[in-house]
C-alpha positions in Angstrom: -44.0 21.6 26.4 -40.8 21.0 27.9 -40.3 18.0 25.7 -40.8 19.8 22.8 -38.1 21.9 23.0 -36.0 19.1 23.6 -37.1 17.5 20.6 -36.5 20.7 18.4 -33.1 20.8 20.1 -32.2 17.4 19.2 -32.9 17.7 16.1 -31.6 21.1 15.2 -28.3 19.7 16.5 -28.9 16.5 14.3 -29.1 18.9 11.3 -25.9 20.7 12.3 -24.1 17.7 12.7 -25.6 16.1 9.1 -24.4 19.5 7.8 -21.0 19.4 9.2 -20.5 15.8 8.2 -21.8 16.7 4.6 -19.4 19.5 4.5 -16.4 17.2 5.8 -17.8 14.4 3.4 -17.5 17.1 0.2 -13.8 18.1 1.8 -12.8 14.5 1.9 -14.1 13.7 -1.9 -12.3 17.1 -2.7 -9.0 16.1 -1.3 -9.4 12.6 -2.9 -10.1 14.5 -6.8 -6.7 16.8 -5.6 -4.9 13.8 -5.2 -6.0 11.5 -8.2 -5.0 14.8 -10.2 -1.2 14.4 -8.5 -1.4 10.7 -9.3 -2.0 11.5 -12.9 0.3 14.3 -13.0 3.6 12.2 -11.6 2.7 9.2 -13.4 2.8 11.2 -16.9 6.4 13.1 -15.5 7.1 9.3 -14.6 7.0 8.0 -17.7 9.1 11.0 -19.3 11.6 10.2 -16.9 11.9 6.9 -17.8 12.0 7.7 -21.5 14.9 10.4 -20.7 17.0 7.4 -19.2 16.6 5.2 -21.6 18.0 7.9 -24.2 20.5 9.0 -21.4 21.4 5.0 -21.3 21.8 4.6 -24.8 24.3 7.9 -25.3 26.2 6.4 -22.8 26.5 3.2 -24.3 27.3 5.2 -27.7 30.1 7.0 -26.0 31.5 4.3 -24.2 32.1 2.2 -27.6 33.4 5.6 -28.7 35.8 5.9 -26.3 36.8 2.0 -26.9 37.4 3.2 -30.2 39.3 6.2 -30.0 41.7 4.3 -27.5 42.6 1.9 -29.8 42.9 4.7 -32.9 45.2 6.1 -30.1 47.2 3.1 -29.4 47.5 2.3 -33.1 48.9 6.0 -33.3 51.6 4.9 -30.8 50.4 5.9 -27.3 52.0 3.4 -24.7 48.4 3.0 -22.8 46.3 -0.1 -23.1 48.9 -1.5 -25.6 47.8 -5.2 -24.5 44.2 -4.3 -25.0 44.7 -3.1 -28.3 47.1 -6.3 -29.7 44.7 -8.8 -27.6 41.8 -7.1 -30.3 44.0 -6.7 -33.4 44.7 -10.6 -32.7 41.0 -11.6 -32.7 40.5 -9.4 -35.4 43.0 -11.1 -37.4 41.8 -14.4 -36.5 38.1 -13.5 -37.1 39.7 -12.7 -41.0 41.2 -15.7 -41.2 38.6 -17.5 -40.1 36.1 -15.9 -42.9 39.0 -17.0 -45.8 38.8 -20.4 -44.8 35.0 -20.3 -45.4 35.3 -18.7 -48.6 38.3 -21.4 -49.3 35.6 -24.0 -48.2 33.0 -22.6 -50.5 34.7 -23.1 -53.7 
């Protein structure tokens, strides 16, 4: 008799334990959909990140040849600052002229 209540014992605690490693098991799997979900999530707010710097890149860029330009409209307006700068690109202008009139010359 006696080891039959030691068998029922045993395996009532078996059970238990199955049913707390199912519950841990369905935790775990739980835990794992959470974080797939977060993957997902900063992946897709990764990718609009990465589109916002490329657009934040290219603005800068823009403005940056903006400002180029606007130094030299001011130079050419008779601001002291960056003189050399603007003469060194008024002289390759120039020569980048006279360099397409000698084509044309060549041409004909």
């Amino acid at each position: 008799m006696y080891e039959v209540g030691y068998y029922f014992l045993m395996m009532e605690k078996n059970e238990t334990g199955i049913v707390v490693l199912e519950q841990k098991i369905i935790d775990l799997l739980n835990k794992l959909k959470g974080n797939h979900l977060d993957l997902v999530t900063f992946q897709d707010e990764n990718e609009v990140l990465k589109t916002q710097n490329i657009s934040l890149e290219q603005q800068l860029s823009s403005l940056q040849e903006e400002n180029k330009s606007l130094k030299i409209a001011n130079n050419l307006l008779g601001s002291n600052e960056g003189t050399q700068e603007t003469k060194s690109k008024i002289n390759n202008l120039i020569k980048e002229v006279e360099n397409c009139i000698q084509q044309v010359s060549e041409m004909n």
